[in-house]
N, CA, C and O atoms as a CHARMM CRD file, in Angstrom:
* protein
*
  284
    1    1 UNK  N    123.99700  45.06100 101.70200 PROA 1      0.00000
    2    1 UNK  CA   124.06300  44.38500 102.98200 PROA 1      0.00000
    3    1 UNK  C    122.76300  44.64100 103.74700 PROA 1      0.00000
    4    1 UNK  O    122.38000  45.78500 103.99300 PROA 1      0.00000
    5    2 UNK  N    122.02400  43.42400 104.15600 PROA 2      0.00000
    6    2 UNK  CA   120.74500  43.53500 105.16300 PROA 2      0.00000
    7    2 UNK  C    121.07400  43.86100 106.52900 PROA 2      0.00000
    8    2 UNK  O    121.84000  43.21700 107.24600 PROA 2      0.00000
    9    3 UNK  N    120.34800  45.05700 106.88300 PROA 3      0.00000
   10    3 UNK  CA   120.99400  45.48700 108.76400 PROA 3      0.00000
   11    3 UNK  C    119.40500  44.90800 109.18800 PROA 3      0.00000
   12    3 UNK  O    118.33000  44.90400 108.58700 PROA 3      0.00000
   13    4 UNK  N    119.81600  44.46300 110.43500 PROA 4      0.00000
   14    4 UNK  CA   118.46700  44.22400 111.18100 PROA 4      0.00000
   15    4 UNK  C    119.26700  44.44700 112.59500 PROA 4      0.00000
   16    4 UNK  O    120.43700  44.28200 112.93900 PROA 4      0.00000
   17    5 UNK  N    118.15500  44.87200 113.20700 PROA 5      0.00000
   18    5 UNK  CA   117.70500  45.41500 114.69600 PROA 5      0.00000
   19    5 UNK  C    117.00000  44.66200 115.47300 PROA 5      0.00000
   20    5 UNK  O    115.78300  44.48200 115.41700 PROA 5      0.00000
   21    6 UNK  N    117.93900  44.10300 116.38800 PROA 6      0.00000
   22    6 UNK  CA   117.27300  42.98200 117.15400 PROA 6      0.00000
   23    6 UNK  C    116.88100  43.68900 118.91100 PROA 6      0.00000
   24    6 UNK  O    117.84900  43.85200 119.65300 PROA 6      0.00000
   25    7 UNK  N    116.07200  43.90000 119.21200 PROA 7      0.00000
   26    7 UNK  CA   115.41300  44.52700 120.45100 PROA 7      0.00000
   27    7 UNK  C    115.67300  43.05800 121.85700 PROA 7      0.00000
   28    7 UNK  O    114.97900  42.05700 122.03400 PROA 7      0.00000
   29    8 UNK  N    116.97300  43.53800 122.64000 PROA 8      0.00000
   30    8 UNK  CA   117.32500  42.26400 123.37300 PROA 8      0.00000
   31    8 UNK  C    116.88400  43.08100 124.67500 PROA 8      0.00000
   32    8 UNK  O    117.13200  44.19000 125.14800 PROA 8      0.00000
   33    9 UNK  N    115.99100  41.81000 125.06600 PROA 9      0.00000
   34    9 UNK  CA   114.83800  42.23400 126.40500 PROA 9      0.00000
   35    9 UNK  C    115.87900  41.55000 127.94700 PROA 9      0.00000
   36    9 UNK  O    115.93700  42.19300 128.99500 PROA 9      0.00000
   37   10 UNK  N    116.23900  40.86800 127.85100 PROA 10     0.00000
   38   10 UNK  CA   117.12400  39.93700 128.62300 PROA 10     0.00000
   39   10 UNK  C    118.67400  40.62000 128.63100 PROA 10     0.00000
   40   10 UNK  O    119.24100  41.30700 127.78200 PROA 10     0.00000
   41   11 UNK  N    119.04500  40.20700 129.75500 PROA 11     0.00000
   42   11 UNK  CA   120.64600  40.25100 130.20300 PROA 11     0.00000
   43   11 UNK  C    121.77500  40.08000 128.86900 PROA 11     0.00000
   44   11 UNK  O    122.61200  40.93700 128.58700 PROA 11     0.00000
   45   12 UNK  N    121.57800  38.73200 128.11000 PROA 12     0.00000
   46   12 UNK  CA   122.21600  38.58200 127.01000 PROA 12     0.00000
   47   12 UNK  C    121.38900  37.28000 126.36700 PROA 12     0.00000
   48   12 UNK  O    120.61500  36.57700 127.01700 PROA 12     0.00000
   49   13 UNK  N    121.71700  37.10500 124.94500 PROA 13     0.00000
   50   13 UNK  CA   121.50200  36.13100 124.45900 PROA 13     0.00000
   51   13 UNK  C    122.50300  34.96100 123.46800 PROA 13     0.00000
   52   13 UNK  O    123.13300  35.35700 122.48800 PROA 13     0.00000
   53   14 UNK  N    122.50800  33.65800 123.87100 PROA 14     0.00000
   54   14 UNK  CA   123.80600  32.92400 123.19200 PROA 14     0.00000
   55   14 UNK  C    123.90800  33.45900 121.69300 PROA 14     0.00000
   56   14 UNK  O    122.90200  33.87100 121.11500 PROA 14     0.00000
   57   15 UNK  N    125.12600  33.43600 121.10700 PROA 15     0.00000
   58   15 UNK  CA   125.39600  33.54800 119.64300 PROA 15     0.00000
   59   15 UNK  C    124.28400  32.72600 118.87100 PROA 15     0.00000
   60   15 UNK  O    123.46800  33.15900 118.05800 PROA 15     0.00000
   61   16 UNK  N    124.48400  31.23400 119.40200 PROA 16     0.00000
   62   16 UNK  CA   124.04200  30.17300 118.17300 PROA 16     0.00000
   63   16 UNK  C    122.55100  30.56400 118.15600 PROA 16     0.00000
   64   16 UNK  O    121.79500  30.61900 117.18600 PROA 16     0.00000
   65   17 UNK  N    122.23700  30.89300 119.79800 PROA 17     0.00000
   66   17 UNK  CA   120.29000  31.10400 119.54400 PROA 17     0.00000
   67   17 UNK  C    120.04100  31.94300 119.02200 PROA 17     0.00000
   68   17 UNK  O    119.06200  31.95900 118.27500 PROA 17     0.00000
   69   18 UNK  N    120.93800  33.12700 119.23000 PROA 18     0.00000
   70   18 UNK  CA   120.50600  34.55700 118.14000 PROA 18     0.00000
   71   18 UNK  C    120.04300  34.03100 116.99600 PROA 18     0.00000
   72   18 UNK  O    118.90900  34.07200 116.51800 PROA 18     0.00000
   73   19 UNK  N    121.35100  33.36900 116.47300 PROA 19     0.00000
   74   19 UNK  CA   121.19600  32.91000 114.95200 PROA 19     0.00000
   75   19 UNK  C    120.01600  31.91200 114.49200 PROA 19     0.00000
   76   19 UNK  O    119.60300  31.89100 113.33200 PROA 19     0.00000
   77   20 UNK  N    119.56700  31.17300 115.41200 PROA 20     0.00000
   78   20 UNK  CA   118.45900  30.43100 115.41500 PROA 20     0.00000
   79   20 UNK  C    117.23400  31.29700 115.18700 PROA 20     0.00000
   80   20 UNK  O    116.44900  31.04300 114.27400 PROA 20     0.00000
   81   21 UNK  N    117.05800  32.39500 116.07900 PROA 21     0.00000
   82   21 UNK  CA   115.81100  33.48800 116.53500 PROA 21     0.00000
   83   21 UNK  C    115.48300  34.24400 115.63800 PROA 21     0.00000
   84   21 UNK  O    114.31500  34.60500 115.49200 PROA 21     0.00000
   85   22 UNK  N    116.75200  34.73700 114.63900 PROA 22     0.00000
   86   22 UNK  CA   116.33400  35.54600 113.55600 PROA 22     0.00000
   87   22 UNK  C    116.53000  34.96900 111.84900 PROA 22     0.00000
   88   22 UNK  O    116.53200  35.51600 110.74700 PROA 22     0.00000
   89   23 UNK  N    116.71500  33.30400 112.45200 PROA 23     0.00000
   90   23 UNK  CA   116.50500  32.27600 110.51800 PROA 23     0.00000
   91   23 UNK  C    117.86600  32.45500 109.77500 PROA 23     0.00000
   92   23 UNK  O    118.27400  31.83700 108.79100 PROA 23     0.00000
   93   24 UNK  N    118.40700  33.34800 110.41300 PROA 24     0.00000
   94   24 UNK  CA   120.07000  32.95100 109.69800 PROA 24     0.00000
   95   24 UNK  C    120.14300  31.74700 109.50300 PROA 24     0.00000
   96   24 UNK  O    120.10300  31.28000 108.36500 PROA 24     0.00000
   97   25 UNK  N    120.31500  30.70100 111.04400 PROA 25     0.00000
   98   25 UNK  CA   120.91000  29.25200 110.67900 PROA 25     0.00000
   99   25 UNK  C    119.39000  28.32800 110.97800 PROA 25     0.00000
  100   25 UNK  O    118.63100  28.47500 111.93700 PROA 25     0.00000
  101   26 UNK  N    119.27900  27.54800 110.05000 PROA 26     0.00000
  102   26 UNK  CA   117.95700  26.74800 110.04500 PROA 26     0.00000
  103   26 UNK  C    118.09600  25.70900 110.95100 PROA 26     0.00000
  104   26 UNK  O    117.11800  24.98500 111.13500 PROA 26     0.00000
  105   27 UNK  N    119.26900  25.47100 111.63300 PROA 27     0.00000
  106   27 UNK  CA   119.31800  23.98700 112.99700 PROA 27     0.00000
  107   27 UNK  C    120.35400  25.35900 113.59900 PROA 27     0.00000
  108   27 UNK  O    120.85300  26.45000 113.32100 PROA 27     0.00000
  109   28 UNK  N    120.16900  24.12300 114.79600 PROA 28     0.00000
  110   28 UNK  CA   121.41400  24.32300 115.98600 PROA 28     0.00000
  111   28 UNK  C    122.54100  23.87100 115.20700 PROA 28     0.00000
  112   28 UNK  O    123.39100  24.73700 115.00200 PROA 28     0.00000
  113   29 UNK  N    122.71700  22.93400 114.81200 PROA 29     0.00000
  114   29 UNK  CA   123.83500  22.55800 113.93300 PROA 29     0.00000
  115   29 UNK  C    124.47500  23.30500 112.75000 PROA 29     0.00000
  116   29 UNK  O    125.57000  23.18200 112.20200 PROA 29     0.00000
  117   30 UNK  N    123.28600  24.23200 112.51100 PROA 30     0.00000
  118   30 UNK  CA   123.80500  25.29300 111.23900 PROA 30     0.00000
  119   30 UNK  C    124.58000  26.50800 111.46200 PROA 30     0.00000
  120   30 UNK  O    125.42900  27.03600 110.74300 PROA 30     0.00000
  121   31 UNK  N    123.95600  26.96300 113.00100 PROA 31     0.00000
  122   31 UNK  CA   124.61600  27.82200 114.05200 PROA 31     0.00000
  123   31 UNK  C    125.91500  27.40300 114.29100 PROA 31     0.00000
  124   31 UNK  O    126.93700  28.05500 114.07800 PROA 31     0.00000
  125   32 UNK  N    125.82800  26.28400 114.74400 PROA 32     0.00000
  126   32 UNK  CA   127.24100  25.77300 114.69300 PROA 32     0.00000
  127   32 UNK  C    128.21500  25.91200 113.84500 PROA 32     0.00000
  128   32 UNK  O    129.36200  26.13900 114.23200 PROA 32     0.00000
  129   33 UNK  N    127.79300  25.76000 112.18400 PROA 33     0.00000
  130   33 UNK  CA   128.85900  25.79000 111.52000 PROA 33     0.00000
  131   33 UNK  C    129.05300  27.05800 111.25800 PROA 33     0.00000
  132   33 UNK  O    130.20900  27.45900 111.38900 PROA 33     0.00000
  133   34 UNK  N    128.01900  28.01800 110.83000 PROA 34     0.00000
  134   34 UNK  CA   128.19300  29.33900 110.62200 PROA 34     0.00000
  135   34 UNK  C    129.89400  29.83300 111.81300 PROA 34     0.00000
  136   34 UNK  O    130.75300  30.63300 111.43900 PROA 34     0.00000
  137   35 UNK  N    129.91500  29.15100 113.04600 PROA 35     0.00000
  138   35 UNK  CA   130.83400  29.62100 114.05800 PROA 35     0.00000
  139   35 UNK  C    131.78100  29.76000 114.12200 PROA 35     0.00000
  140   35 UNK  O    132.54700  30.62400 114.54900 PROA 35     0.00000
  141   36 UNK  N    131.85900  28.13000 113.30900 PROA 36     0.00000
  142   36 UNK  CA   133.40800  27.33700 113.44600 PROA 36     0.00000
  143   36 UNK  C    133.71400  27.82300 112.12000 PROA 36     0.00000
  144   36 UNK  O    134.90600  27.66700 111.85800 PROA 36     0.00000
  145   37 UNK  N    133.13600  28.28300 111.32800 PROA 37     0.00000
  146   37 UNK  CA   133.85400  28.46800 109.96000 PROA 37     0.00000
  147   37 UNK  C    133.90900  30.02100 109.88800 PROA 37     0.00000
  148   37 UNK  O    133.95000  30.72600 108.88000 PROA 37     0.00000
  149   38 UNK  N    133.89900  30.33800 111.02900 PROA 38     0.00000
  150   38 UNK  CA   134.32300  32.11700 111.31600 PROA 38     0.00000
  151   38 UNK  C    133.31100  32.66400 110.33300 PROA 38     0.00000
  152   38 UNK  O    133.82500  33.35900 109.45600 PROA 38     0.00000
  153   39 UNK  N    132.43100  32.56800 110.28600 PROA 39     0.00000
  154   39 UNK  CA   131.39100  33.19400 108.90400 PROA 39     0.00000
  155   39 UNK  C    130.71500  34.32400 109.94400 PROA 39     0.00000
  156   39 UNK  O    129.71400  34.87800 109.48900 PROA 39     0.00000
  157   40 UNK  N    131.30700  34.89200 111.81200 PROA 40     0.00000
  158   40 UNK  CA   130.45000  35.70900 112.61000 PROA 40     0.00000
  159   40 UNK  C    131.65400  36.81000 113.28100 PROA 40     0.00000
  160   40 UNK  O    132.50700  36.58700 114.14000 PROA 40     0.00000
  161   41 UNK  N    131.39900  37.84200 112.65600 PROA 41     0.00000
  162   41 UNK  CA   132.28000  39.13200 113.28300 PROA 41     0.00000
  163   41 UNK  C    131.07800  39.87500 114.62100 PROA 41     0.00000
  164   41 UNK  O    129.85400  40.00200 114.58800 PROA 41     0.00000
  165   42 UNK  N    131.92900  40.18300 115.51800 PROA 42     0.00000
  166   42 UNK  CA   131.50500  40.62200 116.41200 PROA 42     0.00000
  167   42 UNK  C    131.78000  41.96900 116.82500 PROA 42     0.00000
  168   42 UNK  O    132.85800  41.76000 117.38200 PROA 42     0.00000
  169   43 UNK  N    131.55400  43.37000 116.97000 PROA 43     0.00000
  170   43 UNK  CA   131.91900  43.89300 117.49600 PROA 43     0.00000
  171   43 UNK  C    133.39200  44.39800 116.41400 PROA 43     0.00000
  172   43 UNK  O    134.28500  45.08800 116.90300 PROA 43     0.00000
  173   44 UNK  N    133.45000  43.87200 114.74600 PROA 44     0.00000
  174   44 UNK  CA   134.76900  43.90200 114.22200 PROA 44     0.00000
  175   44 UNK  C    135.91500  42.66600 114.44900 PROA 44     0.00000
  176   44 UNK  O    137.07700  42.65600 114.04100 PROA 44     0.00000
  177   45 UNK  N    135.20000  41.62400 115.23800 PROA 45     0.00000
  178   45 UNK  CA   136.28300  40.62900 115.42000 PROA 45     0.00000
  179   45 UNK  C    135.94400  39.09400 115.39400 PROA 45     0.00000
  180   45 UNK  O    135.09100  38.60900 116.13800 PROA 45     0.00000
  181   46 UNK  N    136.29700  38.73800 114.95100 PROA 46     0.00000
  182   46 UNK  CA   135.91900  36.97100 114.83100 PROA 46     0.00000
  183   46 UNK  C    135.88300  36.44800 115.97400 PROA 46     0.00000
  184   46 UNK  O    136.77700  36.35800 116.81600 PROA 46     0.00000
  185   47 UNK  N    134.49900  35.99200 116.00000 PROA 47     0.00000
  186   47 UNK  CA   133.59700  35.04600 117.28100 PROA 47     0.00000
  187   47 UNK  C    133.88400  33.67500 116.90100 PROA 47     0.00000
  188   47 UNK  O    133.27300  33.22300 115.93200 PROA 47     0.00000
  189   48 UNK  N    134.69000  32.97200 117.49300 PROA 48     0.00000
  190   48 UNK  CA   134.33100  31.50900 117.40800 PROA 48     0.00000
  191   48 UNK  C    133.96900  30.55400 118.53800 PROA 48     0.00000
  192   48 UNK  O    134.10200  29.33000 118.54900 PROA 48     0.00000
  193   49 UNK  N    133.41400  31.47200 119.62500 PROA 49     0.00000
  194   49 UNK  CA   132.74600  30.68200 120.65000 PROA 49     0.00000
  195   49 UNK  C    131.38200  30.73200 120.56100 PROA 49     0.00000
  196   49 UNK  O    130.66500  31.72600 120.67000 PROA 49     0.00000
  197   50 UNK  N    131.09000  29.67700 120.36900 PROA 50     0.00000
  198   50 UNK  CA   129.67100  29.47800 120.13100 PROA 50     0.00000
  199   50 UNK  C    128.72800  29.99700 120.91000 PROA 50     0.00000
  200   50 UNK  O    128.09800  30.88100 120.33100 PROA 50     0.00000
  201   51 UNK  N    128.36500  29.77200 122.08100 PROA 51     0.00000
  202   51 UNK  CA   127.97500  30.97200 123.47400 PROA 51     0.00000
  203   51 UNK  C    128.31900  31.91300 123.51000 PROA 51     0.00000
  204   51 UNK  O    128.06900  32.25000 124.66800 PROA 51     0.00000
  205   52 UNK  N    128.90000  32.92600 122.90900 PROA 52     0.00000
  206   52 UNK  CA   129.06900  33.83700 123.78400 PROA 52     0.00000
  207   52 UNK  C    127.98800  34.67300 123.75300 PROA 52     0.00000
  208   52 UNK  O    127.22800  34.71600 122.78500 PROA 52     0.00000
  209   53 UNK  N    127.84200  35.43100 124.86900 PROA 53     0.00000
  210   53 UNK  CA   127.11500  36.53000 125.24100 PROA 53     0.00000
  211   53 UNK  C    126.98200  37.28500 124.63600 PROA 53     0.00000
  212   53 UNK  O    127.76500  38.22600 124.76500 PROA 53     0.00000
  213   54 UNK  N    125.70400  37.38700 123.37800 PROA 54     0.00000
  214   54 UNK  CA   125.34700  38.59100 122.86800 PROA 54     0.00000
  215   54 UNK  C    124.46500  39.80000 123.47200 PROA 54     0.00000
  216   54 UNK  O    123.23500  39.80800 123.50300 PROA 54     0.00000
  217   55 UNK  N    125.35100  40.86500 123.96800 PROA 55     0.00000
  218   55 UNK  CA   124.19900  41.94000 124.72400 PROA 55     0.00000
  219   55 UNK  C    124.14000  43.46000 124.16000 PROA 55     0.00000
  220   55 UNK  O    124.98000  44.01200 123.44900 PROA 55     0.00000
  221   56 UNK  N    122.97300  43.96900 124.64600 PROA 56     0.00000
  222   56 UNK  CA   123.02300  45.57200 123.81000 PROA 56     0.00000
  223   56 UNK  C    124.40800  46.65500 123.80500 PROA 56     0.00000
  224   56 UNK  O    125.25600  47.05100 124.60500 PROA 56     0.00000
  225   57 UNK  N    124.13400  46.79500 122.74000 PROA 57     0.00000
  226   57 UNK  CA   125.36000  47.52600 122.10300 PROA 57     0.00000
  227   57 UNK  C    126.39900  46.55600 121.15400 PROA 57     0.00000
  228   57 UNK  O    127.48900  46.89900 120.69600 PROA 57     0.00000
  229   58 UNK  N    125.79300  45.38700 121.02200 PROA 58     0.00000
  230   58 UNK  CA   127.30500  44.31000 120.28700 PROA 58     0.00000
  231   58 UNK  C    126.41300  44.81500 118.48000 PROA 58     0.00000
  232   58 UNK  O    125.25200  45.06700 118.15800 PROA 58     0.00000
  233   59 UNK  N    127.67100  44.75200 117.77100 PROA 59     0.00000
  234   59 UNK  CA   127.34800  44.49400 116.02800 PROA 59     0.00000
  235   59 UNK  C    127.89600  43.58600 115.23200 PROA 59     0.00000
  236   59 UNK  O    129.05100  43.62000 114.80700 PROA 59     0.00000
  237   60 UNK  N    126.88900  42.56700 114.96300 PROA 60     0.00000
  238   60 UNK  CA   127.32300  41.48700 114.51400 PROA 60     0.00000
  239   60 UNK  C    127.45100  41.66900 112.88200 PROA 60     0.00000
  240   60 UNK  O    126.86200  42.63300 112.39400 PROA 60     0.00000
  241   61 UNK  N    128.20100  40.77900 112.00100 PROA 61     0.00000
  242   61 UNK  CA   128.25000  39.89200 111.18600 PROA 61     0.00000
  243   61 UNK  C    128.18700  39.14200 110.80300 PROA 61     0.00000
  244   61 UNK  O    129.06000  38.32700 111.10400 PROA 61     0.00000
  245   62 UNK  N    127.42600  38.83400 110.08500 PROA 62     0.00000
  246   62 UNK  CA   127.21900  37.21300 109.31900 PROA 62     0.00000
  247   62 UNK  C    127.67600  37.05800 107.91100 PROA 62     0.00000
  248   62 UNK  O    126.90100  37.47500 107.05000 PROA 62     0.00000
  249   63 UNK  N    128.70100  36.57700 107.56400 PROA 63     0.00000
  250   63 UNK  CA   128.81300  36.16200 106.08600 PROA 63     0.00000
  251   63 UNK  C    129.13900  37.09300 105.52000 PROA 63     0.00000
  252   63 UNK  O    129.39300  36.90500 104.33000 PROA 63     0.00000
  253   64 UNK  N    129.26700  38.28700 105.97300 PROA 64     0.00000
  254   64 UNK  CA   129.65700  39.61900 105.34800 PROA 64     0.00000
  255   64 UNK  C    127.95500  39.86300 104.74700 PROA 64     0.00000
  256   64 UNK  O    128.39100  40.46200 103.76500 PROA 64     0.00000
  257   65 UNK  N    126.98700  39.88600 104.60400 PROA 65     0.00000
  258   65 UNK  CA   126.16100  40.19500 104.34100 PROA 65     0.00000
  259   65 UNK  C    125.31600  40.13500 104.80100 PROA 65     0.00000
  260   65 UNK  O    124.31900  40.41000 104.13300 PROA 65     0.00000
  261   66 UNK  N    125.14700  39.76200 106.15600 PROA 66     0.00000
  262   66 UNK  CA   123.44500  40.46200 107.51400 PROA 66     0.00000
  263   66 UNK  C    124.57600  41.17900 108.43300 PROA 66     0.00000
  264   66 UNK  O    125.66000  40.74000 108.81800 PROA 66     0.00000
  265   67 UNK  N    124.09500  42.14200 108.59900 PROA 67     0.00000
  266   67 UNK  CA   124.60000  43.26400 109.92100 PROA 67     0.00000
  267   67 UNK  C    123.52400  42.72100 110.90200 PROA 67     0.00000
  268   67 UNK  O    122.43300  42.35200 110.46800 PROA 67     0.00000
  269   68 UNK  N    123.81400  42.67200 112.15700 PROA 68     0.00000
  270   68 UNK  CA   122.86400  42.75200 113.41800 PROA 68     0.00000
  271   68 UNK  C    123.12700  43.26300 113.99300 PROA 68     0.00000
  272   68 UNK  O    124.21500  42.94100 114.47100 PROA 68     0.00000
  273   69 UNK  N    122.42200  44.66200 114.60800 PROA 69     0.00000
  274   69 UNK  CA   122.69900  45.60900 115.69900 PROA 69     0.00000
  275   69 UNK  C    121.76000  45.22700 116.86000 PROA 69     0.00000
  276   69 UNK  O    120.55300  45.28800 116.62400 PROA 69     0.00000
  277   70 UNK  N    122.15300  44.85200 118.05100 PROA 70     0.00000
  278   70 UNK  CA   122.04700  44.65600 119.64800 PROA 70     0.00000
  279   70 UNK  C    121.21700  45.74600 120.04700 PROA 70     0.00000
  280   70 UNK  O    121.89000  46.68600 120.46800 PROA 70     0.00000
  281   71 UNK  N    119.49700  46.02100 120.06400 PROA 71     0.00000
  282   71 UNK  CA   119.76900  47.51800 120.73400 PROA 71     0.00000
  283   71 UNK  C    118.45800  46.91900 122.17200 PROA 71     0.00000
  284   71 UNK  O    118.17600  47.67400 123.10300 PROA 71     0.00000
């Protein structure tokens, strides 16, 4: 499993742009599906709002195979 460390300078950042920012999803539209097809654990729990507020301290999942730690 790939962990990456994302350094969040701002208040929070949307789910889908995360996923945009670090090439997970290659469109906005890819973000999208990654969402709706629950392929994003949050924190241990399935995200299916596309916005939500990613801020320091959250640990994401993708696909079961990218970790993203919030720091």
């Amino acid at each position: 499993m790939q962990t990456v460390d994302f350094p969040l300078t701002d208040e929070y950042i949307e789910l889908i742009s995360l996923l945009k920012y670090l090439n997970i999803a290659q469109t906005g539209g890819h973000a999208k599906m990654l969402v709706d097809d629950g392929a994003v654990l949050v924190n241990g729990t399935l995200e299916s709002r596309r916005r939500y507020k990613v801020r320091k301290g959250d640990i994401l999942v993708i696909g079961g195979e990218i970790t993203v730690q919030i720091v």
